[in-house]
C-alpha positions as CSV (number, residue, x, y, z in Angstrom):
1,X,-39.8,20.1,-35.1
2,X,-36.2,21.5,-36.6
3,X,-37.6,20.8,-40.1
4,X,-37.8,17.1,-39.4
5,X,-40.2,14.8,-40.2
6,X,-42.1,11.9,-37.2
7,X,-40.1,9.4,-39.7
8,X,-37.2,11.0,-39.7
9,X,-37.0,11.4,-35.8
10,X,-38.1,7.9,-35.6
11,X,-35.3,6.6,-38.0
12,X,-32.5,8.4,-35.7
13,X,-34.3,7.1,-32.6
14,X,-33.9,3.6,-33.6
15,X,-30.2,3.9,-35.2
16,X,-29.2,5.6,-31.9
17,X,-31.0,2.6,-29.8
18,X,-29.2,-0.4,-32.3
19,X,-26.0,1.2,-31.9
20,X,-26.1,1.8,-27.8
21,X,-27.5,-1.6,-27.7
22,X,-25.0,-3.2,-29.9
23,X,-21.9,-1.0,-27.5
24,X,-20.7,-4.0,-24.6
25,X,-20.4,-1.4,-21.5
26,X,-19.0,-4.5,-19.3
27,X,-15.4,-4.2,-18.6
28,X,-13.4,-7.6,-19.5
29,X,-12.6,-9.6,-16.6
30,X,-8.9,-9.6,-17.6
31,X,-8.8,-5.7,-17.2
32,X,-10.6,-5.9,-13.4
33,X,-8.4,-8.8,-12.6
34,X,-5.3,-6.8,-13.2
35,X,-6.5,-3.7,-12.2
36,X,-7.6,-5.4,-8.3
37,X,-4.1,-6.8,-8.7
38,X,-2.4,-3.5,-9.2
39,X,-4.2,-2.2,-6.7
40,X,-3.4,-4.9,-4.1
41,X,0.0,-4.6,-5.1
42,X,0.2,-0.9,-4.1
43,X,-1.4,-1.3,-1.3
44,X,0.3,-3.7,0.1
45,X,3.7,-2.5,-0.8
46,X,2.7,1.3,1.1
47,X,1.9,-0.7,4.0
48,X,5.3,-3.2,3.7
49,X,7.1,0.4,3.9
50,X,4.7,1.7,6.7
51,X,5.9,-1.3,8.8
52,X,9.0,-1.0,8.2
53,X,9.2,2.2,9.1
54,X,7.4,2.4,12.6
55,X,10.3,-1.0,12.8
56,X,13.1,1.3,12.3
57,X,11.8,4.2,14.4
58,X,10.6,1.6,17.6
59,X,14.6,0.6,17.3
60,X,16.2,4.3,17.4
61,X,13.8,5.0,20.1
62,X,14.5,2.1,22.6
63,X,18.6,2.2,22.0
């Protein structure tokens, strides 16, 4: 038992529980909203210059 009493144990048990409890583990909407933005962004932006790209290279090749 550590030198600890039931009551004791029981005391931390229940602080520990009221304080995970009163934690919020949702992520605000704001910070997903940007975050799937930034992401989209990226994305989208890697494949703009992919395009472009296979563009440039199908023109050298043919002339």
């Amino acid at each position: 038992m550590n030198g600890k009493s039931l009551l004791h144990i029981y005391h931390e048990q229940k602080l520990a529980d009221e304080f995970a409890r009163d934690r919020n583990p949702e992520v605000p909407a704001i910070f997903v909203a940007v975050a799937l933005f930034v992401v989209v962004f990226v994305v989208g932006a890697a494949l703009d210059t992919a395009w472009v790209y296979l563009q440039q290279w199908y023109h050298v090749a043919t002339s």
